[in-house]
C-alpha positions as CSV (number, residue, x, y, z in Angstrom):
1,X,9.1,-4.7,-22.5
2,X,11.9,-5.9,-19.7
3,X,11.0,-9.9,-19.3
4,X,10.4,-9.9,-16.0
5,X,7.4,-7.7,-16.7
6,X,5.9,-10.0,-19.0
7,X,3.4,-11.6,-18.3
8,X,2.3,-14.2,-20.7
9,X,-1.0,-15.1,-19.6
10,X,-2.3,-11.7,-18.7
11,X,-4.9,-11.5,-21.3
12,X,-8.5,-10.9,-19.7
13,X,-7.4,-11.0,-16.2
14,X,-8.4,-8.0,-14.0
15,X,-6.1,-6.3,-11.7
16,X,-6.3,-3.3,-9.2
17,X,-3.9,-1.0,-8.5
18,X,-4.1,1.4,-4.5
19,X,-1.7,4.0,-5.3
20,X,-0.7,6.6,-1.8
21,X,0.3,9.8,-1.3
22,X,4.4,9.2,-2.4
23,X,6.7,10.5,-5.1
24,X,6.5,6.7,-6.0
25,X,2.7,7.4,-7.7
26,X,4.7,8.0,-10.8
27,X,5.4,4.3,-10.8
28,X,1.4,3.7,-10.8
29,X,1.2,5.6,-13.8
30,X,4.0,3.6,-15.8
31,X,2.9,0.2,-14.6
32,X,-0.9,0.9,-16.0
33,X,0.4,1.9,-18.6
34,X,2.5,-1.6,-19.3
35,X,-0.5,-3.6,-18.0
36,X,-2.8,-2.5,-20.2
37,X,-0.8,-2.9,-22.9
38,X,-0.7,-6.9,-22.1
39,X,-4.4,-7.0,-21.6
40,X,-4.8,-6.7,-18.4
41,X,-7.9,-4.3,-16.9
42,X,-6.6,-2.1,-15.0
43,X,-8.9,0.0,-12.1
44,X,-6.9,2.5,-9.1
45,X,-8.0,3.7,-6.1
46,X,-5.7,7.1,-5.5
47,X,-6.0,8.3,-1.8
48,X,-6.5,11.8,-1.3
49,X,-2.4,12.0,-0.9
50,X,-1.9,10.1,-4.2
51,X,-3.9,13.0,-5.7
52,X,-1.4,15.6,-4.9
53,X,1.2,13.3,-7.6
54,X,-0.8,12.3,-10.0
55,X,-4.6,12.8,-11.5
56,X,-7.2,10.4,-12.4
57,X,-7.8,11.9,-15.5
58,X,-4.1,10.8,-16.6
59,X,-4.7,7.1,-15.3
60,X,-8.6,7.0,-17.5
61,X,-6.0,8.1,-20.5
62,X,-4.3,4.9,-20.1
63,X,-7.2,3.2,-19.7
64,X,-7.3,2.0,-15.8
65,X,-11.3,1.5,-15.4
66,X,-12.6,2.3,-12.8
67,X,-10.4,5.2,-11.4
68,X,-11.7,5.5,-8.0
69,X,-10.8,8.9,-5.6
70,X,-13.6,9.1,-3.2
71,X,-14.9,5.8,-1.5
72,X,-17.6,8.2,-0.7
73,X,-18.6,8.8,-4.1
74,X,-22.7,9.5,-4.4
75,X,-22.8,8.4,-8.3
76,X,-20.4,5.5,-7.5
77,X,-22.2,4.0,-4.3
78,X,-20.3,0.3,-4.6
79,X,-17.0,2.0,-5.2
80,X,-15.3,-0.4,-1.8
81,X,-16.7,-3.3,-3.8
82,X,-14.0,-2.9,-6.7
């Protein structure tokens, strides 16, 4: 991994990731990727424009928990509190 993306006292610590409706979503999918992979837990919010580049499904691959897409969400009613 590049050095400046290593973070050497990631382990446990929680992080959350807002990814909008841009090409630049890729990046979200890379950088969950990397984070997880130090340790970090990883949870997105995608807005409804972020959906249109990239899926939920592919960020729950890489293990972001939770993967929230509709604040809305009936069987997630605390979603905003994430």
């Amino acid at each position: 991994m590049d050095a400046h993306l290593h973070f050497t006292h990631a382990g446990g610590k929680r992080l959350h990731l807002g990814l909008s409706g841009s090409v630049a979503a890729y990046k979200g999918i890379d950088l969950v990727r990397r984070w997880v992979e130090l340790g970090l837990e990883v949870g997105v919010t995608l807005t409804q424009a972020a959906e249109r580049f990239v899926t939920p499904y592919s960020l729950k691959v890489l293990g972001a928990n939770p993967v929230i897409s509709n604040m809305f969400d009936p069987d997630m009613p605390y979603a905003h509190l994430f």
